[in-house]
Structures are given as structure tokens and as C-alpha cells.
C-alpha positions in Angstrom: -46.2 49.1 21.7 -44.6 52.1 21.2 -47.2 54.8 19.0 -46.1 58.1 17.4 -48.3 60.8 15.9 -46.3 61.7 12.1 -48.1 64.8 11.0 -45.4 65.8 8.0 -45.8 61.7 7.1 -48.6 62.4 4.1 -48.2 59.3 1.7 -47.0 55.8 0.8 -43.2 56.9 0.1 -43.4 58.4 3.6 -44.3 54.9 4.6 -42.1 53.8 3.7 -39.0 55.5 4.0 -40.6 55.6 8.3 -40.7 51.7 8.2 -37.0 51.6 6.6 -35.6 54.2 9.7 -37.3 52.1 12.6 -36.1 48.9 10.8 -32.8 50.3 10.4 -32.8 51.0 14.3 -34.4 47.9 15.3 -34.3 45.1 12.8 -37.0 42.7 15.0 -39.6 45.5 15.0 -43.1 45.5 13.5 -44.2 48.4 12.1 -47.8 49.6 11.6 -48.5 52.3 9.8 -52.1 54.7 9.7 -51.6 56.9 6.8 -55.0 58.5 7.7 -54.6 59.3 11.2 -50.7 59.9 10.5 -50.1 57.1 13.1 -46.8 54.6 13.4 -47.2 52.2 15.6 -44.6 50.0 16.5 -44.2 46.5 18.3 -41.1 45.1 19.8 -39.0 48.1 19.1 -36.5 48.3 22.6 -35.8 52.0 22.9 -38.2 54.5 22.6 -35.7 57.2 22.1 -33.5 55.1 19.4 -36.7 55.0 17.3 -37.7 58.4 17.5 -34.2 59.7 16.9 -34.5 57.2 13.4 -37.2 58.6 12.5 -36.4 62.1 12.9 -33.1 61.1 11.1 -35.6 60.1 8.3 -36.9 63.5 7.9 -39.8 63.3 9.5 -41.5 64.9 13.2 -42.6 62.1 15.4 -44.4 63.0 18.6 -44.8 60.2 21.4 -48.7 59.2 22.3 -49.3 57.5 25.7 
């Protein structure tokens, strides 16, 4: 599971326009989002670096969490 800490990622558009980018990059993902603890957390997404570079695309500052 791949999680990412969204700080800028405030509402439900951001959401969604976050689970539209990671989609985009990897259809079969699941996305999870944590509006409240600006959280996305993904399952099945394949590359890391793909997904992060989508979301940045989006608009948006992801930062990796171990």
C-alpha cells in the first residue's frame, strides 16, 4: 500500500480530482482517501514514482509516508 501525506488537498473536489490523477496513472488502483488527516492511500498502484508524479501533475504536493 502505497500512503502519501496531501497537505494542500483540503476538500471533496480535491478528492476527487487526487483519485482521477492516480486512476489515470493506474486504472486497477484503489484509492482511499482521509480528508482529515490529508491522507491518500493507495492499493495496487505499481509505481510509486508514476503515482506521485500524477498527482503532482494534478496540482497537488504529495509527500511519501513509510
Amino acid at each position: 500500500m502505497l500512503k502519501f501525506h496531501v497537505a494542500d488537498m483540503s476538500c471533496g473536489h480535491c478528492a476527487g480530482v487526487i483519485t482521477k490523477a492516480v486512476k489515470d496513472a493506474d486504472p486497477e488502483a484503489t484509492v482511499n482517501i482521509d480528508l482529515a488527516a490529508h491522507m491518500v492511500l493507495i492499493e495496487g498502484a505499481a509505481d510509486v514514482n508514476k503515482v506521485q508524479q500524477a498527482i503532482r501533475e494534478a496540482g497537488y504536493t504529495p509527500l511519501a509516508q513509510p
